[in-house]
N, C-alpha and C positions, 0 to 999 in steps of 0.2 A: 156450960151446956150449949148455948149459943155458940159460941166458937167450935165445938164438935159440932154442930148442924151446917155451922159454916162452910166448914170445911167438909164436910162429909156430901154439901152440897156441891161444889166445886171437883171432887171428888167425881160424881155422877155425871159431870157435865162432860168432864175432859174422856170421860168414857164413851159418851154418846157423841162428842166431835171425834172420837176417835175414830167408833165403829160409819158415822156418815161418812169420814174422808175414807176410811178403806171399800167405802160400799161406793164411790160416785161415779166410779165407772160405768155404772145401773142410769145414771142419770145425763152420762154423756156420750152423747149420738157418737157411731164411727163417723169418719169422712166417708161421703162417697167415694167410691169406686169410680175414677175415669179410664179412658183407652189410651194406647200408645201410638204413636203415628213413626212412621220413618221413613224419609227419603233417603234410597240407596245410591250413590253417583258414581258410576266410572266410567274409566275417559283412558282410550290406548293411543290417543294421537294417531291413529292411522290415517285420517283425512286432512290434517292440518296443510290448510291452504298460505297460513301466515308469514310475515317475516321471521328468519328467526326459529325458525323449526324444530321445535323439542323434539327428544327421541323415542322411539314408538315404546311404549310399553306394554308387557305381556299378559303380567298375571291379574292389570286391574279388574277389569271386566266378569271374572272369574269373580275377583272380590263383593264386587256388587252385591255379583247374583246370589254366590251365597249368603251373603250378609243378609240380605232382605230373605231368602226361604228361613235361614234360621229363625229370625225374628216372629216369623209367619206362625212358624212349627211349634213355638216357643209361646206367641202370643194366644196360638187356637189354644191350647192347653192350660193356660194360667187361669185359677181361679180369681185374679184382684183385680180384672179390667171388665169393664163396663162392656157396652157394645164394640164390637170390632169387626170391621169388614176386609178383606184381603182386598177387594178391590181399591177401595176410595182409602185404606190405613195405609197402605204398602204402596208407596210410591219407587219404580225403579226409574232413573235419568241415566240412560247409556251410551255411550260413543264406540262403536265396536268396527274392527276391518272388517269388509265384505257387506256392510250394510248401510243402507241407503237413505238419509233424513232430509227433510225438509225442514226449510227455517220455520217452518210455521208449526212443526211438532212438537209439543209441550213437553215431550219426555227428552227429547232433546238437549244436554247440558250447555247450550249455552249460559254465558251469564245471565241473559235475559230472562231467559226459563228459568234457571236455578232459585233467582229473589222472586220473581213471580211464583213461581209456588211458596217460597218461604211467606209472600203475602197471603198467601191461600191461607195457609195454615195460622194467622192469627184469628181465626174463626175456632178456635180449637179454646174447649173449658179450664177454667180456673183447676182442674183435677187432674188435665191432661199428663201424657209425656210424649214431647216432641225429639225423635232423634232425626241427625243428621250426619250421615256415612258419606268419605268422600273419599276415594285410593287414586290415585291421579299425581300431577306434578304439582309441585310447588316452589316458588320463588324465593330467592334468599331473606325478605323479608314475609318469609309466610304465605304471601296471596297464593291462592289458587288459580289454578289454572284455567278454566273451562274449557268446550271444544271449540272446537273452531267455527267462527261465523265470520262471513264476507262483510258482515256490517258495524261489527266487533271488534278486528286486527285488534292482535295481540292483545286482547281484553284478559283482565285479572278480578280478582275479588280478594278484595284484601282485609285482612284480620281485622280491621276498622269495620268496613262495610259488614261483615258476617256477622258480628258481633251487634251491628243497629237494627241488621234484619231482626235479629233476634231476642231485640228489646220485647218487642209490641206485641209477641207470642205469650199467651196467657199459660201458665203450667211449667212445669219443669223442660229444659231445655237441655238435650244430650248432643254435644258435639264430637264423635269420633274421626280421626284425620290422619289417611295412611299417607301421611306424604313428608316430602322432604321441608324442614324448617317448618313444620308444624305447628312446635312451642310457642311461637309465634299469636297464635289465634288465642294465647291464655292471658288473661287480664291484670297480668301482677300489680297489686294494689295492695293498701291496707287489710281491704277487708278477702284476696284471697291465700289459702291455703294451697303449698305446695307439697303434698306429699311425699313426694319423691326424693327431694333435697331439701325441705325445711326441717335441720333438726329442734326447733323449740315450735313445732308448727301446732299445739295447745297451747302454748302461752301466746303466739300471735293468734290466735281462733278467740282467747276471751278476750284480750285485750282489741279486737277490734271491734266487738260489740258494742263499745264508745264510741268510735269512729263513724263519720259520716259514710250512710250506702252509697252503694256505687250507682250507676247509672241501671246494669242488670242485677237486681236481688243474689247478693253472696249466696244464698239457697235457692237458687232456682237455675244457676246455669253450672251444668257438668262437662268439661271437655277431657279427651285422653284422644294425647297425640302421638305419634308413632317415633317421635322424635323430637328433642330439642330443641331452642329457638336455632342454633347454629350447628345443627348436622342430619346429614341425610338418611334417608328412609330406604331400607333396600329391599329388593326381590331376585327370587332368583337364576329368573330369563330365562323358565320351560312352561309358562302359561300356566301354571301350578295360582299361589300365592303368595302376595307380601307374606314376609315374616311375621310381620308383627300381625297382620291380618288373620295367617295360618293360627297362632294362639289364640286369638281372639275368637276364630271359631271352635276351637278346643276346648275354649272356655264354655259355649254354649253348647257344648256336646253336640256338634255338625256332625252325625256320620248315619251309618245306614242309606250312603247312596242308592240311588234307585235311575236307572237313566233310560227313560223312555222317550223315543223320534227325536231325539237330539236334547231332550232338556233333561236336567237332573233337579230329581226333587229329593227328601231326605225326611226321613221318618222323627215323629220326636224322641228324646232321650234326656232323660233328666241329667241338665248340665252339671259337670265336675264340679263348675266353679260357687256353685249352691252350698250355701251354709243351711243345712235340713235342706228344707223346703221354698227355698229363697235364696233369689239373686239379686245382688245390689253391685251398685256400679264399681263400690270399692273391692270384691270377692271377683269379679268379672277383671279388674286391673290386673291385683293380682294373680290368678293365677294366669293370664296370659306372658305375664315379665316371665313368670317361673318357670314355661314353656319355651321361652324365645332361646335360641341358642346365643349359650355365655356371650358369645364374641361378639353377637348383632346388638344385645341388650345395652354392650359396654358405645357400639359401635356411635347406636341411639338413640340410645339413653331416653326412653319411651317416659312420659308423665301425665299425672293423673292431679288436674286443677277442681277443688271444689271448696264447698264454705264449710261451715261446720257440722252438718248432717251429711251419711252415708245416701243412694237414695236406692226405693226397691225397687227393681224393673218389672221382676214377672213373682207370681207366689205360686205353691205347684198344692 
């Protein structure tokens, strides 16, 4: 008789741990809801004063601007972000022909400007998401380019530096980079994941959980670059867009132009690349590779670096 009370107690217990753990969801807070921030950068070399003269480029500028409306269009609309202002979220940094900067203008791409705002933005929440868009040149070992400053020559930002900016950035960290030798900017290591060309890229994702962190949290920084550490990025020199850029807004569902006294703006439209109601950086890769024409992708070879969670950008 005891042994059936025993047990029969035992019995009731594992039922009532059973029904608390299916219920604790009830007892555990969502995460807040942070905002998204993004500096959008492009740069056509029309003013370069430097040695050494890159050659002008057409369709960045273009990429910029749409990059950051989409974002805009994309971020009014999302129900999972906190406050968000167009003004002070949407940073654009442009270099464009026919138009006139001063060194002292902060949207201005010099390097100076570029990390100084990347210092701005360590003011930003533990909940945040910081992207940073950049279509422009790049150096065989990855740096970027900036524009041109007389007090600057021939200054770069290199895959080193980008990456330190963006230690001290609290929140998730999106690097996207339409430029030549891109790959460059991704932190192969232990603890990341290549999805592109790691075929056992699960068994390296557990097996680095052992492994000491890196210097940026394996989850907190996302890059996708438009090309490999050793090949170049192309456009197709009608002021259109990079290619790889051109999918990526495909990806956000960019269309419904609207072009009013010279600006275009673009209505929203729930992006393709949304699994339901939701876009994550790994649904936004893909379908842009699946977009790019065969021969650029091969050309490319576009890659998407992150740790082992997916992340959401926007939820509709």
């Amino acid at each position: 008789m005891k042994r059936f009370l025993f047990l029969s107690m035992i019995v009731l217990a594992s039922i009532s741990l059973a029904i608390f753990l299916s219920s604790c969801e009830l007892f555990v807070p969502e995460p807040e809801n942070g905002t998204i921030r993004i500096i959008s950068i492009g740069i056509d070399y029309s003013n370069y004063g430097g040695s050494n003269k890159p050659s002008t480029l057409k369709g960045t500028v273009n990429d910029a601007k749409a990059i950051s409306q989409a974002f805009l269009a994309l971020a009014q609309a999302a129900v999972n972000l906190s406050e968000f202002s167009p003004e002070s979220n949407i940073i654009e940094m442009l270099q464009e022909k026919g138009k006139v900067y001063t060194a002292t203008d902060p949207s201005y791409p010099s390097k100076t400007n570029i990390l100084d705002q990347l210092e701005i933005f360590k003011e930003c929440d533990k909940n945040d998401i910081t992207v940073i868009y950049y279509s422009g040149h790049g150096d065989t070992d990855g740096s970027l380019l900036p524009a041109y400053s007389a007090t600057e020559s021939n200054a770069r930002i290199s895959p080193e530096e980008m990456l330190e900016a963006l230690v001290d950035i609290p929140g998730k960290k999106v690097l996207i980079l339409d430029s030549c030798f891109s790959g460059n900017h991704i932190p192969h290591d232990e603890t990341t994941i290549d999805l592109q060309t790691s075929e056992n890229a699960w068994h390296d994702a557990f097996a680095s959980l052992w492994e000491k962190e890196t210097t940026i949290s394996s989850d907190s920084l996302f890059v996708i670059s438009a090309a490999s550490t050793d090949k170049q990025s192309f456009e197709p020199g009608d002021e259109g867009h990079g290619f790889f850029t051109e999918s990526i807004l495909k990806g956000l569902g960019l269309v419904n132009e609207d072009t009013e006294d010279g600006e275009t703006t673009y209505a929203f439209t729930t992006p393709p690349a949304c699994n339901g109601n939701t876009l994550t950086i790994d649904g936004l890769f893909s379908y842009a590779v699946s977009e790019m024409p065969t021969e650029y992708v091969k050309l490319q070879s576009p890659q998407l670096i992150r740790g082992l969670y997916d992340l959401v950008l926007f939820e509709f």
